[in-house]
N, C-alpha and C positions, 0 to 999 in steps of 0.2 A: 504494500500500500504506500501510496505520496505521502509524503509530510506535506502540512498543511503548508508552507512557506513554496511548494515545490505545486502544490494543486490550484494554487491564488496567483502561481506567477505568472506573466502574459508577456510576452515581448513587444515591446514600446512601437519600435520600428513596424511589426505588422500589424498593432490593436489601432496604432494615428494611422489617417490619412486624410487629406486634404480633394476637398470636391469643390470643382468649381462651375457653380450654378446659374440659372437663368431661369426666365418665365417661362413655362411651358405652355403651349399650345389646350391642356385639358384640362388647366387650372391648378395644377401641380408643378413646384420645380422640376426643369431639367439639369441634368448633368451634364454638362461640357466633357467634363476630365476630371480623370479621380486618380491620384497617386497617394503613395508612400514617400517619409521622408528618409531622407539618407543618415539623418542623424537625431537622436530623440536622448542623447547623454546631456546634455546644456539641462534638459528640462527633468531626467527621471532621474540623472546620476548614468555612472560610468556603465553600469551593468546592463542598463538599457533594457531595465524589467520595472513595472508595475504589478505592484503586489498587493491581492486585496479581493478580487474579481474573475468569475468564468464567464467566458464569453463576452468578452469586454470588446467596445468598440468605440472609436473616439472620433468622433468625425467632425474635420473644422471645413464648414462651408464658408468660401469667399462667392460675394455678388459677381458677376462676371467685369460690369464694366469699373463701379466704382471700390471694387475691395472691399464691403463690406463684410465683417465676419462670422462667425457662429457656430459656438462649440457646443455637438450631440453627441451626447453621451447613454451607451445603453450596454446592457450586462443581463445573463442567464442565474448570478448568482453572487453575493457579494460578503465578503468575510465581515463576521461577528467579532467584533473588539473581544480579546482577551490579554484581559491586563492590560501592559500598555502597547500592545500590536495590534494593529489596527488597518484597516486600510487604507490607501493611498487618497488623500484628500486631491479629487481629480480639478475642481474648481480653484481652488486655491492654489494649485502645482500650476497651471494653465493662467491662472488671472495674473501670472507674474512677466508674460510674454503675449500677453493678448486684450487688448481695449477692454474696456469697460461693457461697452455696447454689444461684445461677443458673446454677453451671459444671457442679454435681454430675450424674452421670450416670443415677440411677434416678428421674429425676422422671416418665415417663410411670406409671411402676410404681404410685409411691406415691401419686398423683392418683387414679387405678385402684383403688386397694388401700386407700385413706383409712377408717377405720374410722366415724373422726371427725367424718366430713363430714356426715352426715347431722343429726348435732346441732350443727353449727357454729352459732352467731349470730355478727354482728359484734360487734367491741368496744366496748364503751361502751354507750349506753341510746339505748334508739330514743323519737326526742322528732319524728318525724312519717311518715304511712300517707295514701297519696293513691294515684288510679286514673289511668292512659290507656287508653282504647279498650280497655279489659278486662282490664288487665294491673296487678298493685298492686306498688307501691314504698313503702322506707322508707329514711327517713333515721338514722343513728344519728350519735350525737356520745359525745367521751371525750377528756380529756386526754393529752397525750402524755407525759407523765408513766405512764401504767400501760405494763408491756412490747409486751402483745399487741398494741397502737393504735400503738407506737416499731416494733416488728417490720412490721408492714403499711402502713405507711407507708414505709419502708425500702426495702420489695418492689420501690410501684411509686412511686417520685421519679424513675426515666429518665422517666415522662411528663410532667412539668414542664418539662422540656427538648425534650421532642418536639413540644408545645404551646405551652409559655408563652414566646412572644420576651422573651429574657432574665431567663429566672425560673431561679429558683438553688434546691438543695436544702437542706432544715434542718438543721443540727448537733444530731445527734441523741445526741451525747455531750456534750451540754452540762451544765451543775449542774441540778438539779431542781427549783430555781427557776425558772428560765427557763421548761425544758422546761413545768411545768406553768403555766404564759402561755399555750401554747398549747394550742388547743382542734383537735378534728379532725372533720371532720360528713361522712358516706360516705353515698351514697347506693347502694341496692343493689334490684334488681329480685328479687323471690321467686314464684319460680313456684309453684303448687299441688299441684302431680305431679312429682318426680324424675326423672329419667332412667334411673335406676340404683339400688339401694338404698344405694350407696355415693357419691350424688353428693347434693350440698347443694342446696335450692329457692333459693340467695339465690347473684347472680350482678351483680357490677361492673356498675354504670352512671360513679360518677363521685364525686368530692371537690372539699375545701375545706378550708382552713386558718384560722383568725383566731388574732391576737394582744394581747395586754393589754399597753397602756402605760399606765404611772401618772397619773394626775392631780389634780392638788393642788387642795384644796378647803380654803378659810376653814374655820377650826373655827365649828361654830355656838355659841352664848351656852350658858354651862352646860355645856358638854361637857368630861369631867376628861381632866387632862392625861395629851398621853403620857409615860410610861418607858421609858426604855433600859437594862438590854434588858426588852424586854417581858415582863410576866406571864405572857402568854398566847402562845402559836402563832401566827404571821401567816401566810399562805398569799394569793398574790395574786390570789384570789377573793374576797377581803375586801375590798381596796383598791378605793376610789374611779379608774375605767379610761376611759378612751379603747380601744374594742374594732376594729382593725384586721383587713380582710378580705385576707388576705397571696397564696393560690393560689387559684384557683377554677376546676374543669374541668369538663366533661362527656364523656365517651367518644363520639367522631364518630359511633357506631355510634345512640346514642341522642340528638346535638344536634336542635334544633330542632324537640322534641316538647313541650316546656314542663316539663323537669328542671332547668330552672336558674333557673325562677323557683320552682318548687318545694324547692330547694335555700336559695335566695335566702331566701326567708317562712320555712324553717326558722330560720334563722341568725338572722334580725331579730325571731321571736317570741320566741325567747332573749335578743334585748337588749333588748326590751322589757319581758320578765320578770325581768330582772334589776335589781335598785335599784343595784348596784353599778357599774354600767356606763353612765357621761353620753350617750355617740356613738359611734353605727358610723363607720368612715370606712374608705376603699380604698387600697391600696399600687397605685400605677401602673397603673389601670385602661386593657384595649383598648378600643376600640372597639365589640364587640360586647359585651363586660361593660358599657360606660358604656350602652349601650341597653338592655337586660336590668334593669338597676337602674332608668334612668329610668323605664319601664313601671310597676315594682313602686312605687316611692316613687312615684309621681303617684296611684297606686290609690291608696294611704292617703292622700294628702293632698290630694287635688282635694274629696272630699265636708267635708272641712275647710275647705277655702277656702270655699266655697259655703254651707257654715251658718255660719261669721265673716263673711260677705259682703266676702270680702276683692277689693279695686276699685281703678283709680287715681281720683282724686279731682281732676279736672282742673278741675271749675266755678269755683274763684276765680280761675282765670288767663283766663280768654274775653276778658278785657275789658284786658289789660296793654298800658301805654303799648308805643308804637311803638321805644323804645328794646331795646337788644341784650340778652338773655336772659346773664346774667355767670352764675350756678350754679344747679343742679337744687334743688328746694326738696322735696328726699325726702322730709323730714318732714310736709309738707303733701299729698305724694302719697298716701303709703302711710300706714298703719297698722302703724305698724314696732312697736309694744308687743305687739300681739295676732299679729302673724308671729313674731314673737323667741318667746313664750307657744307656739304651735303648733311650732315647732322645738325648743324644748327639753320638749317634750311626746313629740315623737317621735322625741327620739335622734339625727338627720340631721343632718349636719355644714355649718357652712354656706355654704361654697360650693355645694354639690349643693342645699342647701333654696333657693338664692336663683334656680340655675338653675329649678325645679319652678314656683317662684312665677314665674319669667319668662315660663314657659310656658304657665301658668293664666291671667297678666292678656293675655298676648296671645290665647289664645283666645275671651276675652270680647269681644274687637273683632270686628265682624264683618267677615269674610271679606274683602269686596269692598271696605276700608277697610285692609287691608296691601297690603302689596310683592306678596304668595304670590297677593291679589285682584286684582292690576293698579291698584292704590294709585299717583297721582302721588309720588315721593318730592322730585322739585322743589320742586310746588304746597306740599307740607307743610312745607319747609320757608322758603316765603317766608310763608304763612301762622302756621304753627308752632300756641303757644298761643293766637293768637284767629283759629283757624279756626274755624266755628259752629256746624260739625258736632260733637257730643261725643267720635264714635267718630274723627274727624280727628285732635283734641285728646290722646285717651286711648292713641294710635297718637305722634303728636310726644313724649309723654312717657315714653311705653314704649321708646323706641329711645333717649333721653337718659338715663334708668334704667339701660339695659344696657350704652352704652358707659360710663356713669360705674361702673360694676362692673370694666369691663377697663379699663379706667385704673386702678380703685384695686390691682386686682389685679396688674396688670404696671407700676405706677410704677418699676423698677426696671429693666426693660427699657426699657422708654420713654425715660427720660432719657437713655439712651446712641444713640438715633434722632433723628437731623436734625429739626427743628422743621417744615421744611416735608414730609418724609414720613410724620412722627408721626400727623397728621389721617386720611389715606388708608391707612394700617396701622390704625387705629381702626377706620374706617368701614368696612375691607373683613372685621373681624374679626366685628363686631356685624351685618355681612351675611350674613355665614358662620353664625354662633350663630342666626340669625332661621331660614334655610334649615333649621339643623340641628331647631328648635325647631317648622316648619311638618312635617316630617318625621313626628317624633314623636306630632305632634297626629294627623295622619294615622293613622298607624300604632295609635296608642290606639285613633281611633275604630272603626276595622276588626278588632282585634283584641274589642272590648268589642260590638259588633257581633257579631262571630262566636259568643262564648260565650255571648249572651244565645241563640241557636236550638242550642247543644250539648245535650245529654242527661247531659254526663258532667259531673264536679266536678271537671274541673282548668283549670290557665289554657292557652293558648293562644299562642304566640310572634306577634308581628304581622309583617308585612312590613319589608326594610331599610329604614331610615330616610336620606336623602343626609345624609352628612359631611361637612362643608367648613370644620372648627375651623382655622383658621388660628397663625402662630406666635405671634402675640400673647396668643394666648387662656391662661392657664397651665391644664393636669390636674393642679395638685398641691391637695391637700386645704387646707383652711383649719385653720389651729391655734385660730383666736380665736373668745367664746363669740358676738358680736353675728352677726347676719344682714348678709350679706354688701349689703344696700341698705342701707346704713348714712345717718344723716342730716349725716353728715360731706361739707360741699357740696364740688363739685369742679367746674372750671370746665365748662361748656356747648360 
């Protein structure tokens, strides 16, 4: 027989799920789409069990256009307090991640009964309209600073915790400075036909968050001084930003159809229109966010590489005395003036511009001259710089490139690693990055492949790419303006 603790327990992840609803046609909600969350630890604890209940079912309906919430809760049988175990207080666990208004009882009614819904838009201004397979979406954006974008936001922040390993909700009672820092970009599907007279064409796909950190810029020559306090109004859409990409979701229901790079081009055509705004950069990007942007960012910047003719530059070294290679002579490799020019052209921060351009000069090698081609990596390296081959040569200097990047980038881990494991924590990191980089290369081509024979105008998500960043490698953004191949030599 079960112990009581083992007959009451329910797994969190399948008892939650999220329904997202609409008026129906017979005077009953419909269902749009109904999932599970990915993560239900933030709210039940690490174990990711509710205990208390058989047959437990949690069901938080969102309205479809405006995010309104509402949590159902139903059970075949529910534990008798003994002593002080008890069952899990499901209101109270829930009221701590969910509005007020998500306990009220006449939400089927008022969903139903919404007068309003018919002309609902979202909040803020729609700054982009793209197609899938026949179905059109928009993107809107708004400060959080206006109520209605502070309210809808409010709604749905449980999904940052159902989704984002260890993403946190925003203080939304913050001063209104802040608040307007942040930006909010919704994506929302619109259908053409209603359901109902009283139901909205515009239905949840998914969001994003960005935030503005200041950035101190030289005054230029001629430019009159500031006053304190100022003449004028400052609002920190004036200031000189660093524009930070803080949540970024898609609803399971609609991943993996190309809304998140459609989400993505929204957000970057905005920083790119904006004078105010130096660099995008990301707060703690996953893994399938860090693939989703590489896609995007190599789009804009590979047909740059290519009209810069940007190359490694390996012919003065063919001929180097037989003595030991002492530092990478970057500055002779690359064209670091006109990559520094293209990066601060296009906003990209540069850690991620220095990965893009890794990935560009290793695809210029041909195939059968990497590790991913069955490339000696021995041979290259007893030969190295006067191997004869150019693509040998330009392959020996791309791999000395990439680890002198994670060196420069984790000198700080480093130095606290044994002198004789430091080399093979290098080499296994820069193995890792090349793997992750052959990936990717793949993945473009097949995904650029595919949309060249589509019909339709949107992008295409490509296949996984293999993973294999190791701990050496850091995901934190670069603070500083130069490109991360910097001509600052670093031993070999």
């Amino acid at each position: 027989m079960a112990a009581p603790s083992e007959e009451f327990s329910v797994n969190a992840n399948e008892a939650v799920h999220v329904a997202i609803v609409q008026p129906g046609p017979d005077g009953q909600l419909s269902t749009r789409h109904d999932f599970h969350p990915k993560f239900t630890y933030p709210i039940v604890g690490e174990a990711e069990q509710i205990f208390g209940y058989k047959g437990l079912d949690v069901e938080i309906q969102f309205a479809a256009h405006d995010l309104r919430p509402h949590i159902k809760v139903s059970y075949s049988k529910k534990f008798s307090t003994v002593g002080t175990t008890s069952a899990l207080d499901l209101n109270a666990t829930f009221g701590n991640f969910l509005p007020p208004v998500a306990f009220e009882s006449d939400f089927e009614k008022f969903v139903q009964n919404d007068e309003q819904a018919a002309k609902w838009t979202p909040p803020g201004t729609c700054v982009k309209k793209y197609s899938r397979g026949g179905r059109n979406f928009e993107v809107w954006a708004g400060s959080l600073l206006d109520l209605p974008m502070r309210t809808l936001v409010d709604n749905i922040q449980i999904l940052i915790v159902f989704f984002i390993e260890g993403g946190q909700f925003i203080n939304l009672d913050d001063v209104d400075w802040t608040l307007d820092r942040w930006r909010v970009y919704l994506t929302y599907e619109k259908q053409s036909k209603s359901t109902t007279p009283t139901a909205s064409p515009y239905s949840f796909v998914g969001y994003a968050t960005t935030y503005r950190f200041y950035r101190f810029l030289k005054p230029k020559d001629g430019s009159s001084a500031f006053t304190f306090p100022p003449t004028e109004t400052i609002t920190p859409n004036q200031l000189s930003s660093r524009l930070r990409i803080s949540q970024f979701l898609i609803t399971p229901p609609y991943q993996s159809g190309g809304h998140g790079s459609a989400l993505y081009q929204a957000i970057y055509a905005e920083v790119m229109a904006d004078p105010t705004v130096l660099e995008m950069t990301v707060e703690d990007p996953s893994e399938e966010f860090d693939k989703l942007r590489d896609m995007n960012d190599f789009d804009v910047l590979e047909p740059q590489f290519q009209a810069s003719e940007i190359k490694i530059n390996s012919s003065p070294f063919a001929a180097l005395d037989r003595g030991r290679i002492k530092s990478v002579p970057t500055a002779k490799l690359l064209p670091l003036t006109t990559l520094q020019t293209i990066r601060v052209k296009n906003k990209i921060a540069s850690r991620q511009f220095a990965r893009m351009a890794e990935m560009f000069l290793l695809a210029q090698i041909p195939h059968s001259h990497r590790a991913a081609g069955g490339a000696s990596l021995t041979s290259l390296k007893v030969k190295g710089a006067r191997a004869q081959n150019p693509a040998d040569r330009n392959y020996f200097w791309w791999r000395l490139l990439l680890k002198q990047r994670i060196m420069k980038k984790n000198k700080d881990i480093l130095m606290q690693v044994p002198l004789e494991e430091r080399i093979p924590q290098i080499e296994d990191s820069a193995r890792g990055q090349e793997d992750e980089y052959e990936g990717l290369i793949l993945s473009y081509a097949l995904r650029r492949d595919k949309q060249m024979n589509q019909s339709n105008n949107g992008e295409v998500e490509g296949p996984a790419a293999p993973r294999k960043r190791k701990m050496v490698v850091s995901d934190e953004e670069d603070e500083d303006d130069d490109v991360s191949m910097t001509s600052k030599k670093a031993k070999a």
